[in-house]
PyMOL commands that place a pseudoatom at each C-alpha (Angstrom):
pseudoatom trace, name=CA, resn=UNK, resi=1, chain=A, elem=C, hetatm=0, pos=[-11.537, 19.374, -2.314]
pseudoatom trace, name=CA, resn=UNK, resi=2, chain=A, elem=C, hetatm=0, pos=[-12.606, 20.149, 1.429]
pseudoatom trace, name=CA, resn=UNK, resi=3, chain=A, elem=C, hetatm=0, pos=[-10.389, 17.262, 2.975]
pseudoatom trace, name=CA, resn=UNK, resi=4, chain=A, elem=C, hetatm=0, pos=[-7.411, 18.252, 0.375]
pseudoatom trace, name=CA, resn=UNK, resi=5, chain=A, elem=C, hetatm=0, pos=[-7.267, 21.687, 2.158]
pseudoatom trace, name=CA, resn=UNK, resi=6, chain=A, elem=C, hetatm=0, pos=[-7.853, 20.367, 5.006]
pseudoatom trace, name=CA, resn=UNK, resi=7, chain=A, elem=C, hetatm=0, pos=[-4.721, 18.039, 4.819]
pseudoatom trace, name=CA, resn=UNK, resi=8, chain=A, elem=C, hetatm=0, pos=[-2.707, 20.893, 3.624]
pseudoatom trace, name=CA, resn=UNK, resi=9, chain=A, elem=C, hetatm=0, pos=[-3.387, 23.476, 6.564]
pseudoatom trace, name=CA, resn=UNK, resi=10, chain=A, elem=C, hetatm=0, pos=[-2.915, 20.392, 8.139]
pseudoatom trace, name=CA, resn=UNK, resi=11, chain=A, elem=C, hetatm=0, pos=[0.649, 20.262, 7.138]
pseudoatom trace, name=CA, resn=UNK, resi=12, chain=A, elem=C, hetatm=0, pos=[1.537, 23.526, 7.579]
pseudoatom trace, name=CA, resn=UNK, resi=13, chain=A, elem=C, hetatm=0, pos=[0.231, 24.415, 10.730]
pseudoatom trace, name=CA, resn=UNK, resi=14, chain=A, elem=C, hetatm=0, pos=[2.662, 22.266, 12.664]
pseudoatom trace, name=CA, resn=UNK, resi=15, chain=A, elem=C, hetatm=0, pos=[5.227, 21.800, 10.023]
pseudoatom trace, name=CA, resn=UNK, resi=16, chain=A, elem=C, hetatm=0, pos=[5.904, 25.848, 10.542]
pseudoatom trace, name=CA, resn=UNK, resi=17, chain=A, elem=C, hetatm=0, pos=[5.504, 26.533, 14.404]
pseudoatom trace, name=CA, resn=UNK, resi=18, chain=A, elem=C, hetatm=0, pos=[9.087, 26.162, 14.546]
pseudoatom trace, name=CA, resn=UNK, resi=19, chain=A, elem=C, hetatm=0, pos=[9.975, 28.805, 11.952]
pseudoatom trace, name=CA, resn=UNK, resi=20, chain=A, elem=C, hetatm=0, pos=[7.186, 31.324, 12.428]
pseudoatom trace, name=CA, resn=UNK, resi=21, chain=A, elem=C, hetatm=0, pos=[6.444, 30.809, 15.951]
pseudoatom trace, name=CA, resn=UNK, resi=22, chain=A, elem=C, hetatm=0, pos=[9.191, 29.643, 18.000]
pseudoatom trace, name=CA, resn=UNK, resi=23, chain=A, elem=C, hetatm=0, pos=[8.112, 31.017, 21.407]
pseudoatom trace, name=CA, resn=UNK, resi=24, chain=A, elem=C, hetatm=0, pos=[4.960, 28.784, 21.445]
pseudoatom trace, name=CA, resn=UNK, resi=25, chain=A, elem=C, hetatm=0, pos=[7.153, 25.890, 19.572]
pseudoatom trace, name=CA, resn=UNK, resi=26, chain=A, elem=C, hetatm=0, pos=[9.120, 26.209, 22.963]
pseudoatom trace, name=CA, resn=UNK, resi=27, chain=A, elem=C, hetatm=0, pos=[6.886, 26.263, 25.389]
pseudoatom trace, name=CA, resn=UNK, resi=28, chain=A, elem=C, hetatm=0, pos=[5.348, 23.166, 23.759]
pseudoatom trace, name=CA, resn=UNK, resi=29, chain=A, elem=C, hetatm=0, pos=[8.824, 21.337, 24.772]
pseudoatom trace, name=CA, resn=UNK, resi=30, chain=A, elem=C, hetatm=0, pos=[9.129, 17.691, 23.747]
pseudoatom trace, name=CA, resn=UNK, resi=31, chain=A, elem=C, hetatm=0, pos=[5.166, 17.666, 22.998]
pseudoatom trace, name=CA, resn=UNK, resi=32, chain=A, elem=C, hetatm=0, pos=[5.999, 19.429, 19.684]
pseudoatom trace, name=CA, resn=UNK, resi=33, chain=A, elem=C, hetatm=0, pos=[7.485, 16.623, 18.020]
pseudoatom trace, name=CA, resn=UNK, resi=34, chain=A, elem=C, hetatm=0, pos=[4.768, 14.119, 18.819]
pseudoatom trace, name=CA, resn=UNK, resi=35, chain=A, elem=C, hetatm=0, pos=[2.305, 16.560, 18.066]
pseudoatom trace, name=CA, resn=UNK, resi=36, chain=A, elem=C, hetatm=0, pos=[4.159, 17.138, 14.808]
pseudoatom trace, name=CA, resn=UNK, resi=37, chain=A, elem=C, hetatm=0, pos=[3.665, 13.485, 13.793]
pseudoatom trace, name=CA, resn=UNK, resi=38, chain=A, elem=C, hetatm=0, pos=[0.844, 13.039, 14.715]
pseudoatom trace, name=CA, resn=UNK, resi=39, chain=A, elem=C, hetatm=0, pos=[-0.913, 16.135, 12.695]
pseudoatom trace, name=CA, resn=UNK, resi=40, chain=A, elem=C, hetatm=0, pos=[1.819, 14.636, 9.826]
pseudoatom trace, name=CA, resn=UNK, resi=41, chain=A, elem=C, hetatm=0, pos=[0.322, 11.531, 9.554]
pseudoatom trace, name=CA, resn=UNK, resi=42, chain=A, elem=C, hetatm=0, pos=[-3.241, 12.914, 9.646]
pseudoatom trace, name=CA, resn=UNK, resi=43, chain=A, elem=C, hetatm=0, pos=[-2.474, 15.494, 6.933]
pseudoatom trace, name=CA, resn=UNK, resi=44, chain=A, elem=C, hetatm=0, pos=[-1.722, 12.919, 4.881]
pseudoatom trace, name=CA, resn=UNK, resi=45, chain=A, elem=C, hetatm=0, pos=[-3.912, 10.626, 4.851]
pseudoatom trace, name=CA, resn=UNK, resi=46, chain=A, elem=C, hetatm=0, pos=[-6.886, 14.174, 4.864]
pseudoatom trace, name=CA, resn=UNK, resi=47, chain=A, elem=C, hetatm=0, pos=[-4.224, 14.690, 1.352]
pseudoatom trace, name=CA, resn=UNK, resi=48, chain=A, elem=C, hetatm=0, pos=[-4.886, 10.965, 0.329]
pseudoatom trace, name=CA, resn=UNK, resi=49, chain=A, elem=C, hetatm=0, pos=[-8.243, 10.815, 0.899]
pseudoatom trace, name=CA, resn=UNK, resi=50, chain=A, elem=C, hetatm=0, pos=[-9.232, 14.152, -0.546]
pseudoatom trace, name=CA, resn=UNK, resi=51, chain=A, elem=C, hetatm=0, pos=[-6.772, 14.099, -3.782]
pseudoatom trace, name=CA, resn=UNK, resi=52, chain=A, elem=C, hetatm=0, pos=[-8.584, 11.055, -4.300]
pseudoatom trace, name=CA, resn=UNK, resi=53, chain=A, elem=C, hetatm=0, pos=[-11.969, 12.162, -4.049]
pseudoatom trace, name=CA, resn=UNK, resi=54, chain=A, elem=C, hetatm=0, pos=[-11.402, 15.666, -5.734]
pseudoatom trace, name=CA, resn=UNK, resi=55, chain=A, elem=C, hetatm=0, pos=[-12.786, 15.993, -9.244]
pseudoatom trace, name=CA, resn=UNK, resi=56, chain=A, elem=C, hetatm=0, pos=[-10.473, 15.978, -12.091]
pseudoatom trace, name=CA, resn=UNK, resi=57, chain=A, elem=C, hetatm=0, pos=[-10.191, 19.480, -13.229]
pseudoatom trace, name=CA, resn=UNK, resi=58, chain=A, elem=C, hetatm=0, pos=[-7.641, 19.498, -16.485]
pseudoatom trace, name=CA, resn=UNK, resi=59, chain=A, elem=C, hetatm=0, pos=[-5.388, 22.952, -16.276]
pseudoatom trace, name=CA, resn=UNK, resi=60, chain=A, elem=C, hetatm=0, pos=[-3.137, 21.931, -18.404]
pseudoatom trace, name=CA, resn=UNK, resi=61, chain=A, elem=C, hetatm=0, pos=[-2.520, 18.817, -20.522]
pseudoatom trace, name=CA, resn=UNK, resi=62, chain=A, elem=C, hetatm=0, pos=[1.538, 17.719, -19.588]
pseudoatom trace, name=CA, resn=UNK, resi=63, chain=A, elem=C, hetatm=0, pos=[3.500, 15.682, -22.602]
pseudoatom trace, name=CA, resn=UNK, resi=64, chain=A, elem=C, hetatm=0, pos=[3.876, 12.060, -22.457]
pseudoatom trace, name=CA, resn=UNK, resi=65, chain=A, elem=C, hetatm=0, pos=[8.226, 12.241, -22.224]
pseudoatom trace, name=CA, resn=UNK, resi=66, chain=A, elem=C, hetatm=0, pos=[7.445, 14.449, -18.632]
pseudoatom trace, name=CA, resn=UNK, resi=67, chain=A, elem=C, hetatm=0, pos=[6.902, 10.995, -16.937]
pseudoatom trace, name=CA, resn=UNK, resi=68, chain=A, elem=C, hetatm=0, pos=[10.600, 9.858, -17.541]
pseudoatom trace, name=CA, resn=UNK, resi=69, chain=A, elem=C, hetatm=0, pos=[11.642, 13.454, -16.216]
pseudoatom trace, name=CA, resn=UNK, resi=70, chain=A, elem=C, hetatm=0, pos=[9.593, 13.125, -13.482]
pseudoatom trace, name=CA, resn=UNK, resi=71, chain=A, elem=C, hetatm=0, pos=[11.160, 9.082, -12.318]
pseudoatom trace, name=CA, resn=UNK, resi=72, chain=A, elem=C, hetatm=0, pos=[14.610, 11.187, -12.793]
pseudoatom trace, name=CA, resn=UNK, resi=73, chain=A, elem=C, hetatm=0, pos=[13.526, 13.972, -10.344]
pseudoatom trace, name=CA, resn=UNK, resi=74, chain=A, elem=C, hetatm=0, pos=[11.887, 11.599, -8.327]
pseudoatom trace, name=CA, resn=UNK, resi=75, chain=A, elem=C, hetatm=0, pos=[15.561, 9.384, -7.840]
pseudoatom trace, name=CA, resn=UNK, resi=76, chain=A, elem=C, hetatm=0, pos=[17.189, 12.468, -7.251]
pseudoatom trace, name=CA, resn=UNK, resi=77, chain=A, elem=C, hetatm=0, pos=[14.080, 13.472, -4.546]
pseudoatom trace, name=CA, resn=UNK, resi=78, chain=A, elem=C, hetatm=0, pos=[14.594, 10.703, -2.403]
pseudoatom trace, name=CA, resn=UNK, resi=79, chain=A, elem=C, hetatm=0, pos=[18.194, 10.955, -2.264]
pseudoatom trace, name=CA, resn=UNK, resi=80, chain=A, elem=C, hetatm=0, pos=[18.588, 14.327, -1.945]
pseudoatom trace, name=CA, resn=UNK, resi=81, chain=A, elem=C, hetatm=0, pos=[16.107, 13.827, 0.749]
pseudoatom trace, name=CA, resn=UNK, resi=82, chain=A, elem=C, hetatm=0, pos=[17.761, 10.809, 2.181]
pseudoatom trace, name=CA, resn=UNK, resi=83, chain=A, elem=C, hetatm=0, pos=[20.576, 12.990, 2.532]
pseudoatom trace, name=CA, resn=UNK, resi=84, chain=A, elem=C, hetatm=0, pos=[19.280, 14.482, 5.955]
pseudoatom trace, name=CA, resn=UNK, resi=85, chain=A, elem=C, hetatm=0, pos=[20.559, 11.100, 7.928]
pseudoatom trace, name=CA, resn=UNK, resi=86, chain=A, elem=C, hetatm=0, pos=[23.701, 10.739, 5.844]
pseudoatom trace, name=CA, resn=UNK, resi=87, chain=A, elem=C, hetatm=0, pos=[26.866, 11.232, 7.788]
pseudoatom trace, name=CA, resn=UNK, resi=88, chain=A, elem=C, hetatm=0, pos=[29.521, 10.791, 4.436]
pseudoatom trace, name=CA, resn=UNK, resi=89, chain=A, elem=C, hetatm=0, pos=[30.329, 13.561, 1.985]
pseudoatom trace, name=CA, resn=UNK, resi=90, chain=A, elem=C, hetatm=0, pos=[27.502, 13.976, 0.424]
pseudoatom trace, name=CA, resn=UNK, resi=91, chain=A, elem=C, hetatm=0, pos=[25.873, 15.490, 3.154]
pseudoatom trace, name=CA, resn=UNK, resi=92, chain=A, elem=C, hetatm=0, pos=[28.269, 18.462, 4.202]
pseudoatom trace, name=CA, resn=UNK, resi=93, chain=A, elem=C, hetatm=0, pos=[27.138, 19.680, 0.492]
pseudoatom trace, name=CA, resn=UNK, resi=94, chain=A, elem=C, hetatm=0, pos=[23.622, 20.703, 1.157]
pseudoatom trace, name=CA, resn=UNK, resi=95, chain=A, elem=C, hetatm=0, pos=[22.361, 22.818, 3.781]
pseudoatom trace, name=CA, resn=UNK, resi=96, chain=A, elem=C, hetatm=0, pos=[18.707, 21.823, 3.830]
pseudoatom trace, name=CA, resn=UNK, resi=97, chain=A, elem=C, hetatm=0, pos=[18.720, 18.375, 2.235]
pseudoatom trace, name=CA, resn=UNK, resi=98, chain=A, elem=C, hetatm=0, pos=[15.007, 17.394, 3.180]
pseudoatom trace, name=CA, resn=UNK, resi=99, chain=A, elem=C, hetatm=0, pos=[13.469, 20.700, 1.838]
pseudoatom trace, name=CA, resn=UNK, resi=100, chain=A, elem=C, hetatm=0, pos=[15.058, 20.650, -0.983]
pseudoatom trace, name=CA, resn=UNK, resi=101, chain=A, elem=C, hetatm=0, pos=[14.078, 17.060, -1.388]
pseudoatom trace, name=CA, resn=UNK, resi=102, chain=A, elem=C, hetatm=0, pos=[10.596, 17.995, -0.801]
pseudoatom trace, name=CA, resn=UNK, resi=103, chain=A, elem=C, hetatm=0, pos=[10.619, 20.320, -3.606]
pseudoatom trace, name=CA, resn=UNK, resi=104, chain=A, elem=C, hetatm=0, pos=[12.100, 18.355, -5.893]
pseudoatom trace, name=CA, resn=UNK, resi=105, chain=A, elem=C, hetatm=0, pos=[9.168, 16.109, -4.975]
pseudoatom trace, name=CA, resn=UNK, resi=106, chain=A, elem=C, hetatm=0, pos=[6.730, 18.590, -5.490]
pseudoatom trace, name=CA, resn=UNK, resi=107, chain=A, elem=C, hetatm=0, pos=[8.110, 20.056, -9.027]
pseudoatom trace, name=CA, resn=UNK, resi=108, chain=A, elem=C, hetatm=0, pos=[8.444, 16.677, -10.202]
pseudoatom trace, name=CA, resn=UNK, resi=109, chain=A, elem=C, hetatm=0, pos=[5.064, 15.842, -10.023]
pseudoatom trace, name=CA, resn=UNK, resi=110, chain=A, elem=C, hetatm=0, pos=[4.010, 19.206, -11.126]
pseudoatom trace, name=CA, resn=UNK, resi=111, chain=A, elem=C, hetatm=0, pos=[5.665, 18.636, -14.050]
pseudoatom trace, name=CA, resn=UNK, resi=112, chain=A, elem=C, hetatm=0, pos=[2.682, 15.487, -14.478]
pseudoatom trace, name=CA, resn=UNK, resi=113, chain=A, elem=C, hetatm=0, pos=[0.098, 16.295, -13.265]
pseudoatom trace, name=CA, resn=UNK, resi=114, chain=A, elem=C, hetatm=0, pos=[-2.015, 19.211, -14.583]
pseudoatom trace, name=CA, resn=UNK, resi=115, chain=A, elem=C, hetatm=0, pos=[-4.815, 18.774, -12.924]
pseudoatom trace, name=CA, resn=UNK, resi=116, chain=A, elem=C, hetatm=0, pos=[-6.262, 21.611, -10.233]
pseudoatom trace, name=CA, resn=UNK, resi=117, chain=A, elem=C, hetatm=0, pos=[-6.246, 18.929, -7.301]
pseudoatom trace, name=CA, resn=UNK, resi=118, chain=A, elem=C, hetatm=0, pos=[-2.636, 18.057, -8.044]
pseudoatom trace, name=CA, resn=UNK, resi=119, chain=A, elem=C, hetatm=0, pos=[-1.376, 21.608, -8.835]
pseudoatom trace, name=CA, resn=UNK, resi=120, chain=A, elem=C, hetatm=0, pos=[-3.143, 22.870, -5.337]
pseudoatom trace, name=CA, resn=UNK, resi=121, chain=A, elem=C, hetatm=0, pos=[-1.760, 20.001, -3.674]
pseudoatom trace, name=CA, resn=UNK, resi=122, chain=A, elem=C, hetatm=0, pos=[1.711, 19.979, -4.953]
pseudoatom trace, name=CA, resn=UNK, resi=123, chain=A, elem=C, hetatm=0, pos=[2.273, 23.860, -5.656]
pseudoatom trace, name=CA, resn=UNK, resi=124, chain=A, elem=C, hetatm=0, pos=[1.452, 24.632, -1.625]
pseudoatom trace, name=CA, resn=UNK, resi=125, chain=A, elem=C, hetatm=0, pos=[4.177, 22.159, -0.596]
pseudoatom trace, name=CA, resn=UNK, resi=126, chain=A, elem=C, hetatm=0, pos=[6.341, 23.539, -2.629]
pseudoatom trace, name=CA, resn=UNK, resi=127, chain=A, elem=C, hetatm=0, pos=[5.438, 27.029, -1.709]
pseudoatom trace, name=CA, resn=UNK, resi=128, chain=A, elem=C, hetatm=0, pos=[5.861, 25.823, 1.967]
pseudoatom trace, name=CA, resn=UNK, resi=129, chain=A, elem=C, hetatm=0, pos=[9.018, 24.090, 1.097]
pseudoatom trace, name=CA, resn=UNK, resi=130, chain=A, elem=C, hetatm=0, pos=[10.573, 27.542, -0.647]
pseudoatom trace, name=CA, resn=UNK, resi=131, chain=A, elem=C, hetatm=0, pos=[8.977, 29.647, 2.634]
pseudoatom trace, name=CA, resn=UNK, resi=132, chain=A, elem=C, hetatm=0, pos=[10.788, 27.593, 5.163]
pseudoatom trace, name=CA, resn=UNK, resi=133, chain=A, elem=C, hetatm=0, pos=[14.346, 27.393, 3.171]
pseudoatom trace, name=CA, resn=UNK, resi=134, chain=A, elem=C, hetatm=0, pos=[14.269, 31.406, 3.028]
pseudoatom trace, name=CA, resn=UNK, resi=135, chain=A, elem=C, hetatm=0, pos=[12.904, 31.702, 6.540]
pseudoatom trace, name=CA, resn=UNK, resi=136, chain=A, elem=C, hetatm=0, pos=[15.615, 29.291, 7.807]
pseudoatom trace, name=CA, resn=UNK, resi=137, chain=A, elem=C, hetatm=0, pos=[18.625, 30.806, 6.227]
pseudoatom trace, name=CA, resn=UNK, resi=138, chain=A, elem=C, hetatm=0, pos=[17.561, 34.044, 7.333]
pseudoatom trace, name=CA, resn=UNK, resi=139, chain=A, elem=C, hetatm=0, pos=[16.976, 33.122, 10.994]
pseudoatom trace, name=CA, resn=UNK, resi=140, chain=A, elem=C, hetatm=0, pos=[20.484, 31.653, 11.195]
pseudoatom trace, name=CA, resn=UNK, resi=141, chain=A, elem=C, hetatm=0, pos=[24.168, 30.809, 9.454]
pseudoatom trace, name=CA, resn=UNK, resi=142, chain=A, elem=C, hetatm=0, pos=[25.044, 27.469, 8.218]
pseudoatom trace, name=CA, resn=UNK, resi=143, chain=A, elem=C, hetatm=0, pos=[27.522, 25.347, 9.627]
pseudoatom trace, name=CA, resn=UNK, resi=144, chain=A, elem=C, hetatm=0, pos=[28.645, 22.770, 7.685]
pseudoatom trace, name=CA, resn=UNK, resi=145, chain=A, elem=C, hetatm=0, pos=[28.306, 19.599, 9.290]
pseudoatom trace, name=CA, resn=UNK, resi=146, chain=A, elem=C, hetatm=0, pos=[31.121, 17.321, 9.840]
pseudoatom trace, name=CA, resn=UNK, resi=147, chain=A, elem=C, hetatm=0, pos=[32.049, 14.277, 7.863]
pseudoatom trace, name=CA, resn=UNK, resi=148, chain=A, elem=C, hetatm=0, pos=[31.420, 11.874, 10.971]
pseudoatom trace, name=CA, resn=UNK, resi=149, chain=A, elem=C, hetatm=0, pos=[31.741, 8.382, 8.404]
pseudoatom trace, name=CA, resn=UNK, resi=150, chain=A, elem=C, hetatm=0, pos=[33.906, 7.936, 5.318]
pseudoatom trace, name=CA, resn=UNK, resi=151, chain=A, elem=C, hetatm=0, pos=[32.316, 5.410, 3.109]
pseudoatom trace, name=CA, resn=UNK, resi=152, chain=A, elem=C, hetatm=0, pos=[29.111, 5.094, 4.329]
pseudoatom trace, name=CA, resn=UNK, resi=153, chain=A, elem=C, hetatm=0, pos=[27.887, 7.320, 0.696]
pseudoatom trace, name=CA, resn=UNK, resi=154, chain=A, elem=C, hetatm=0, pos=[28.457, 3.722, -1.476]
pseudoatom trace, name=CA, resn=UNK, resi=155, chain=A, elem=C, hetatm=0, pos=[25.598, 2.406, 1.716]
pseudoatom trace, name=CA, resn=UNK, resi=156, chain=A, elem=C, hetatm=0, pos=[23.578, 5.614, 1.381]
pseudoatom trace, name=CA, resn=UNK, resi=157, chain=A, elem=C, hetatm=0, pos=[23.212, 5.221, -2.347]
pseudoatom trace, name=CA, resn=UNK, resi=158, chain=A, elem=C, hetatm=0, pos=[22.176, 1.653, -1.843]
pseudoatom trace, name=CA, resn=UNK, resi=159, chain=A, elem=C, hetatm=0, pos=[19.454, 3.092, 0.333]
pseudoatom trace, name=CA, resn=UNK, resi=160, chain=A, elem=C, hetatm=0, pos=[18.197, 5.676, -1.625]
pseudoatom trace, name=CA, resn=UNK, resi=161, chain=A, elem=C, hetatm=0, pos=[17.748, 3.089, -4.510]
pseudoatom trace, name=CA, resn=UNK, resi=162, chain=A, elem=C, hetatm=0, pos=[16.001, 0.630, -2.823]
pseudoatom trace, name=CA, resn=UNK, resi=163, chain=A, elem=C, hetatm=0, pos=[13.706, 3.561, -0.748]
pseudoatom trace, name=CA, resn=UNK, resi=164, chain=A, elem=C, hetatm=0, pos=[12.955, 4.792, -4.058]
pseudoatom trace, name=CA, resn=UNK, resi=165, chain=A, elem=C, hetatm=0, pos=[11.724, 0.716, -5.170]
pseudoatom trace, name=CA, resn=UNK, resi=166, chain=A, elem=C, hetatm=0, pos=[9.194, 1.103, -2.207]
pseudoatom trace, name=CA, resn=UNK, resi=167, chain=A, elem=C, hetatm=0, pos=[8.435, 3.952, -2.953]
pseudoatom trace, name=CA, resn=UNK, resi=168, chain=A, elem=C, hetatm=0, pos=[7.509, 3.224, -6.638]
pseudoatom trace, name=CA, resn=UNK, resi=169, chain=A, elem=C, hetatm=0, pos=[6.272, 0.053, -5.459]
pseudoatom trace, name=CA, resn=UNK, resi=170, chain=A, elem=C, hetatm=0, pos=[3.517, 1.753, -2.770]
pseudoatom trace, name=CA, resn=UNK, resi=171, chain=A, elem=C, hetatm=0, pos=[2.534, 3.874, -5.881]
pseudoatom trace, name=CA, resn=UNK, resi=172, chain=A, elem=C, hetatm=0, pos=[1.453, 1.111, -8.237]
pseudoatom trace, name=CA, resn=UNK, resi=173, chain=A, elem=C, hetatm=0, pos=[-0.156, 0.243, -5.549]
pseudoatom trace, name=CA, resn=UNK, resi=174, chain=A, elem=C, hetatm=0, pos=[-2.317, 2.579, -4.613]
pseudoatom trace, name=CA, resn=UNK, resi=175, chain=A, elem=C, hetatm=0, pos=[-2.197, 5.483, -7.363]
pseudoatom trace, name=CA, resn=UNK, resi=176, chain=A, elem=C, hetatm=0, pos=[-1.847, 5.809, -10.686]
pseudoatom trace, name=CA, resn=UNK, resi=177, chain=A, elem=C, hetatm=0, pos=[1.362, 3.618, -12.554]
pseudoatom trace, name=CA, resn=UNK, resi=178, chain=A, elem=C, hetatm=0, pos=[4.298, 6.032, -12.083]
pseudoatom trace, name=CA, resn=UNK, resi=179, chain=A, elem=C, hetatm=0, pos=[6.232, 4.703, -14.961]
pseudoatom trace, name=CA, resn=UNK, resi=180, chain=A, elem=C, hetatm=0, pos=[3.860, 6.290, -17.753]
for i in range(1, 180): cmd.bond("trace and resi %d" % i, "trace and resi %d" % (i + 1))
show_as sticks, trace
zoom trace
């Protein structure tokens, strides 16, 4: 479970700078995003690697019908977290789009998986997820963005159906069959 933790301090190291330290998140200038992806993409794959390799410790035995919950959540996931480049109406209805999406993410496969690996690994994103909505809307008001494209939601919706295919797709695969 080493590289599991690993991957997740991984994540939120970086992934919170901007939140909890934004002096040194602005002196790091335009570095920060590249660093950002960088330490992104190697958190993951540290996640991959050491979900993978961490043994299977049952918590908690989840029912059979939570896999058809969990494709639902996982639809509404991506397109909630699609939402973040969406310029139609959907978008002015959601103030942090791709956090939310992220915890839909992570409850949704909490709601599978009740192993320890999978509840560490999905339980601290979502705790980060839930720490960085509150810490946002206390740092600053929302302004609702502007509607900058009428129907471009009928083209977003399209997206978010065939993002969610790969997606499903990339899981069969490499993990275990999402469809129960």
């Amino acid at each position: 479970m080493t590289l599991l933790i690993l991957g997740i301090l991984l994540w939120y190291i970086p992934h919170s700078a901007k939140t909890l330290a934004p002096g040194l998140h602005a002196a790091m200038g335009g570095k920060s995003k590249m660093i950002v992806a960088l330490s992104t993409l190697a958190s993951i794959v540290l996640m991959v690697i050491g979900y993978r390799a961490a043994p299977v410790i049952d918590v908690w035995s989840p029912p059979a019908f939570f896999t058809h919950i969990n494709n639902l959540l996982m639809v509404v996931a991506v397109a909630i977290f699609s939402m973040t480049s969406a310029t139609g109406k959907l978008r002015v209805a959601m103030r942090h789009p791709m956090l939310i999406g992220v915890k839909t993410w992570a409850i949704a496969h909490l709601l599978v998986n009740g192993d320890l690996a999978s509840i560490l690994l999905f339980g601290s994103i979502l705790a980060w997820a839930v720490i960085m909505v509150i810490r946002t809307n206390k740092a600053s008001e929302w302004v609702k963005p502007e509607i900058t494209q009428t129907g471009m939601d009928v083209k977003y919706i399209a997206v978010t159906v065939v993002t969610f295919a790969v997606i499903a797709g990339v899981h069969m695969w490499v993990g275990p069959w999402p469809f129960g």
